[in-house]
C-alpha positions in Angstrom: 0.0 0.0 0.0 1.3 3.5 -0.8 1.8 5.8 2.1 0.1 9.2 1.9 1.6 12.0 4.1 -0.9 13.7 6.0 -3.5 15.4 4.3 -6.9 17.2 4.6 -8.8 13.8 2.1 -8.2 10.7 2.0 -10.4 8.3 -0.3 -9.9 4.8 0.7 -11.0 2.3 -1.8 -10.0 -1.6 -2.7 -8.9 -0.2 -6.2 -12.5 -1.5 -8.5 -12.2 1.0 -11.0 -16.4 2.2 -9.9 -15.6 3.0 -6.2 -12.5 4.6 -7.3 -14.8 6.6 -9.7 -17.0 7.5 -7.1 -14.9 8.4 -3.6 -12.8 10.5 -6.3 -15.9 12.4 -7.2 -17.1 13.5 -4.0 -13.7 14.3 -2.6 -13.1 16.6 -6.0 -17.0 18.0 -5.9 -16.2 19.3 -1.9 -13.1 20.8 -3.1 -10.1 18.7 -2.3 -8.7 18.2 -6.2 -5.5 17.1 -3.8 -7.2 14.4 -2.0 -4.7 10.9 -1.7 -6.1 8.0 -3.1 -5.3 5.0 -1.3 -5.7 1.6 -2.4 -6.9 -0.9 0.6 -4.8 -4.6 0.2 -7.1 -6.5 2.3 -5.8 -9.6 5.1 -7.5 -12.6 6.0 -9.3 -12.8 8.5 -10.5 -9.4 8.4 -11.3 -8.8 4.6 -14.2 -11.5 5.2 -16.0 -10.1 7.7 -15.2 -5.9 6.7 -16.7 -4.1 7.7 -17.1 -5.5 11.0 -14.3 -4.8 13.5 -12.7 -7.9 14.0 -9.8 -8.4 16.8 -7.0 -6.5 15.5 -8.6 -4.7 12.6 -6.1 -2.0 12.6 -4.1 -4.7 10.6 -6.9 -5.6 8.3 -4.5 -4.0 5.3 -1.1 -4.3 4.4 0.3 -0.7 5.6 -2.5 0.5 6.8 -1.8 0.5 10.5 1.4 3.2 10.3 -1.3 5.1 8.8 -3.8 5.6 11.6 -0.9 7.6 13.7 -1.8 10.8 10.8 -5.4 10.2 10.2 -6.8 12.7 7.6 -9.4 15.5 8.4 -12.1 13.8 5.7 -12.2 10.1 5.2 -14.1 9.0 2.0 -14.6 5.7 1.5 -16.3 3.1 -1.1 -17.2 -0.1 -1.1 -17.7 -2.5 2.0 -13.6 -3.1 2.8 -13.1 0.7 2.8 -16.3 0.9 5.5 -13.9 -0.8 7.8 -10.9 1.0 6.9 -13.0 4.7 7.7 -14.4 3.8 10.6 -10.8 2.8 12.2 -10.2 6.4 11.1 -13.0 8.3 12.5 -11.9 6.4 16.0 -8.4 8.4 15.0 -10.5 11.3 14.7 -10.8 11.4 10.8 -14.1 12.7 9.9 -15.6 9.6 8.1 -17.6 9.6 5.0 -19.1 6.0 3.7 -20.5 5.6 0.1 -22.6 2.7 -0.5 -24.9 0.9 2.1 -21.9 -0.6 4.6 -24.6 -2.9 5.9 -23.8 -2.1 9.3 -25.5 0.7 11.0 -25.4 4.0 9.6 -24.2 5.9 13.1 -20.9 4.2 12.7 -19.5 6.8 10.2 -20.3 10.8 10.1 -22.0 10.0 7.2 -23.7 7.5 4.8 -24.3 8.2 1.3 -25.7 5.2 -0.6 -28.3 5.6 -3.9 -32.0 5.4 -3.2 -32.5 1.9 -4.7 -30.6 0.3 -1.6 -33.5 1.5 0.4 -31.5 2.9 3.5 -32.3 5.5 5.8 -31.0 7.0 8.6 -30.5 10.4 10.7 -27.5 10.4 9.0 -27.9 8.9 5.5 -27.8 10.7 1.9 -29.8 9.4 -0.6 -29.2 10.0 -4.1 -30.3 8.6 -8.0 -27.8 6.4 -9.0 -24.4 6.9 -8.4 -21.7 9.7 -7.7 -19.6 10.6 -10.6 -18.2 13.2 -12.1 -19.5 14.1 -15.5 -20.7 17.3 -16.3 -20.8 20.4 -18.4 -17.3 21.3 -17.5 -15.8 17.3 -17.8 -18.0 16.8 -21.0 -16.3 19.8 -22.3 -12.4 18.6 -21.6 -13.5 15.3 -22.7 -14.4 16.8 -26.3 -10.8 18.3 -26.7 -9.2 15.5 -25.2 -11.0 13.7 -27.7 -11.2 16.1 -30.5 -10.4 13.3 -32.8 -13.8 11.9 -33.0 -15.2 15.7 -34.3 -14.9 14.7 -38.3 -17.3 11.5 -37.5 -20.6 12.0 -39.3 -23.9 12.9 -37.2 -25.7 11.3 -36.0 -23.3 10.1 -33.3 -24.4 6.9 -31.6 -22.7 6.0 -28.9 -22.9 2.1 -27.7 -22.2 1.7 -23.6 -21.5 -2.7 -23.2 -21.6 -4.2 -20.2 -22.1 -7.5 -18.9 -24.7 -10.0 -17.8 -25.4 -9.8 -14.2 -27.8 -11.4 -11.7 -30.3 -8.7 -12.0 -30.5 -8.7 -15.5 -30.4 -13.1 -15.7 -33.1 -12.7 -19.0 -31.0 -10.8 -21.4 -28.6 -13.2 -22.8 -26.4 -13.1 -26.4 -29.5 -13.6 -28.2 -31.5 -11.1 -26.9 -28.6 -8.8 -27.3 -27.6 -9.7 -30.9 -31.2 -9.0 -31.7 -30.9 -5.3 -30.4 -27.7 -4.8 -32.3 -29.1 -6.1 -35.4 -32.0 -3.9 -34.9 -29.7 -0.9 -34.1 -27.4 -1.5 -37.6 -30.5 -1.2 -39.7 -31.2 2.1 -38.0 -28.0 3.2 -38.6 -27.5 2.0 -42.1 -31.2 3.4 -42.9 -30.1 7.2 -41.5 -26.1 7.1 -41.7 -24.2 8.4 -39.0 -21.7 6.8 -36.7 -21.3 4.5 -33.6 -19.3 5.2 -31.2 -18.7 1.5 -29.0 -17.1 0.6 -25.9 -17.2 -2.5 -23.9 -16.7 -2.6 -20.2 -14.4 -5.0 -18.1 -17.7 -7.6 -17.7 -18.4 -7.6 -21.3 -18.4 -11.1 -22.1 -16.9 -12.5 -25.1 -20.1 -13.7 -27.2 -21.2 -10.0 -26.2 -17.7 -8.5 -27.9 -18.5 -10.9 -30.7 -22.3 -9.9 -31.4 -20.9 -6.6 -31.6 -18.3 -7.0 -34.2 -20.7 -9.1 -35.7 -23.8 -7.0 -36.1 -22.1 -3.5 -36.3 -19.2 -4.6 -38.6 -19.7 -2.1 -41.3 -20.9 1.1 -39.8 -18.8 4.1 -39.5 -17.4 5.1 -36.6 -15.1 3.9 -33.8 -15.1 0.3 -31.5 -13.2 -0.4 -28.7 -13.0 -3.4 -27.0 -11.7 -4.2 -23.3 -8.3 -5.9 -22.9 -10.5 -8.5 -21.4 -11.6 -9.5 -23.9 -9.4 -11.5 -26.6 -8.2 -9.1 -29.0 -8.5 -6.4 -26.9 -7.4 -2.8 -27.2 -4.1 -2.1 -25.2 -5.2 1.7 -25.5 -7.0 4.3 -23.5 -10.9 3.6 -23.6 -12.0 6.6 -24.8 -15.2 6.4 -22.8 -15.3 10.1 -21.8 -15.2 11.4 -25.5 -17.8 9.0 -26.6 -19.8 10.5 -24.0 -19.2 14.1 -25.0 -19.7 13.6 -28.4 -22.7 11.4 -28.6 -25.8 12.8 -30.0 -27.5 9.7 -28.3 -26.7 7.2 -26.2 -27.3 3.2 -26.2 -26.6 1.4 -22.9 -27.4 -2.2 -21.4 -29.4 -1.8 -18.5 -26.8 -3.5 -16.0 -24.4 -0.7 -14.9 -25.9 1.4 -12.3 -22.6 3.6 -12.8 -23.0 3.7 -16.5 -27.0 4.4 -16.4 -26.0 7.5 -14.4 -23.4 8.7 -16.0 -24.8 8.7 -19.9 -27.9 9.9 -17.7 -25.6 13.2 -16.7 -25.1 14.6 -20.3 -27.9 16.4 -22.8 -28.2 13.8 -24.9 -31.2 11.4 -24.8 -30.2 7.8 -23.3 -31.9 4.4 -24.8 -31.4 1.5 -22.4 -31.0 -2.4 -23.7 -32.7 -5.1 -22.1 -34.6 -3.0 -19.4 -37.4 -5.6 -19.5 -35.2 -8.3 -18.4 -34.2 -5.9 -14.4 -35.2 -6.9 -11.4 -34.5 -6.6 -7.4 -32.7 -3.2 -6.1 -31.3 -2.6 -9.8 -35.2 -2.2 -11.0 -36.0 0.1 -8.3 -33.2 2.4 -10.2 -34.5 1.9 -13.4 -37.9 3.1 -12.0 -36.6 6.1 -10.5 -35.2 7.1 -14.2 -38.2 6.2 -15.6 -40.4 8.6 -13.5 -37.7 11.5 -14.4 -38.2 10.7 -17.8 -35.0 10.5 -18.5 -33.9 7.0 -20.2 -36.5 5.2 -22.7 -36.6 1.7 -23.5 -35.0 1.1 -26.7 -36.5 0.7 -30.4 -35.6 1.0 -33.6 -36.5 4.8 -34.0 -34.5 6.0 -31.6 -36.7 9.2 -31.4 -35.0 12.3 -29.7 -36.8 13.6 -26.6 -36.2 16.3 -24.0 -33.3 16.0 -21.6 -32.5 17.1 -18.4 -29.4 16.0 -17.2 -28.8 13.7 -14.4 -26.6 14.9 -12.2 -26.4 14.1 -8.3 -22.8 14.8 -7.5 -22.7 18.3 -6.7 -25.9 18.4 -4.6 -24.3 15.4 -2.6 -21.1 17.2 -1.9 -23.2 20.0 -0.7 -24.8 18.4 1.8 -22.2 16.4 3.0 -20.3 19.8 3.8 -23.5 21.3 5.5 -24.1 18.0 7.4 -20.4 17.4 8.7 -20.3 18.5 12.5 -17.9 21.7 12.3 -14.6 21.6 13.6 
């Protein structure tokens, strides 16, 4: 584990790229662009029962114990090993900030902040639709110069968001999904255009393969994950397809991804929605009543958006809320 000097942020996280993405985003939202990541290298015993404070949880990860001697002021953490590794902080006096339900009572950190569909609640809990992040006008903007390169690909821009099956989602399978993408290359073909497509970490490999498939002639750009065999060893270039997308197609697995396509101007058309259920549905419902994702079709009929964006109010209310010192 890396050891951060003392400073006034930490975010504490075991390294999965979407509590990184998160913890990062309230930490730069309240101000602290300097914050120190640090990446938690969990020990047995404790990693199994986190966040529960075992015997001797000050050792739970590698390094981490030298650590508590310069506790920071603010203590973000995602994910359920960084619950344990905040609230060893706030005993050092850190000021403790949880995101995601730490299913443990809330009144063990300063704060909770965990997305509406977990159903939590508490004196101290901050709801919020979907998930932290940081996309908006300003990031959308620096991720169409960083990207500039995409700017000479024909309009309509369509970008293509992959992830993976999960256990919320158990109905939309290849098939299913191969029929969407067939569905989606005779729109394209029919109007001309782009696609933009990216897949994720969890994209499978029959899913890569539907894609290069089904999509093999339209214009555009396709990047797949090094996961997957034959996989690009460059940058996803995510962000740009985001800021350049005149509309966006996503599978309906990604709470993450739902909320960030959800935070630009562009309308959002969501795969496989039919198939969601448990906590993951209860998210999709919440979008639904905003009106701001359809199911998807073949027309791919523009619509009024107003963005998605939850980051900025959280941070706001995580300041107002943190006792004053």
């Amino acid at each position: 584990m890396q050891q951060p000097s003392p400073a006034a942020c930490w975010t504490l996280t075991d390294g999965r790229a979407g509590n990184v993405r998160q913890a990062r985003a309230l930490a730069h939202a309240m101000g602290y662009g300097d914050a120190r990541d640090v990446t938690l290298r969990p020990r047995a015993p404790w990693r199994w029962g986190a966040p529960r404070a075992m015997p001797g949880s000050d050792h739970a990860f590698s390094g981490f114990a030298p650590m508590l001697a310069t506790p920071p002021s603010l203590a973000i953490g995602c994910g359920r090993q960084a619950a344990l590794a905040t609230r060893r902080l706030r005993m050092r006096g850190a000021q403790a900030v949880q995101i995601l339900d730490p299913r443990l009572p809330p009144h063990l950190w300063d704060l909770v902040v965990a997305p509406e569909h977990d159903g939590l609640a508490g004196d101290n809990v901050i709801t919020l639709v979907g998930s932290l992040h940081p996309v908006d006008d300003v990031w959308l903007a620096q991720a169409r110069s960083d990207f500039s390169i995409l700017a000479p690909l024909a309009s309509p821009r369509t970008a293509l968001l992959l992830g993976g099956p999960s256990e919320h989602i158990a109905g939309y399978d290849t098939a299913a999904l191969a029929r969407d993408l067939r569905q989606l290359d005779a729109r394209l073909r029919a109007e001309g255009g782009s696609l933009l497509a990216t897949t994720s970490r969890r994209t499978p490999t029959d899913w890569a393969q539907a894609l290069k498939t089904h999509c093999a002639d339209i214009p555009g750009l396709r990047w797949f994950a090094p996961t997957t065999p034959g996989g690009d060893d460059s940058d996803n270039p995510y962000a740009g397809l985001l800021a350049w997308a005149d509309r966006i197609v996503c599978t309906a697995d990604s709470v993450n991804m739902l909320s960030e396509a959800s935070a630009t101007r562009v309308p959002v058309f969501v795969l496989g929605r039919e198939s969601v259920d448990g906590r993951l549905r209860r998210f999709h419902d919440a979008l639904d009543r905003m009106g701001r994702v359809r199911a998807f079709d073949d027309a791919l009929d523009a619509y009024a958006v107003t963005p998605l964006r939850e980051t900025a109010r959280v941070a706001a209310e995580v300041r107002a809320r943190l006792p004053k010192r």
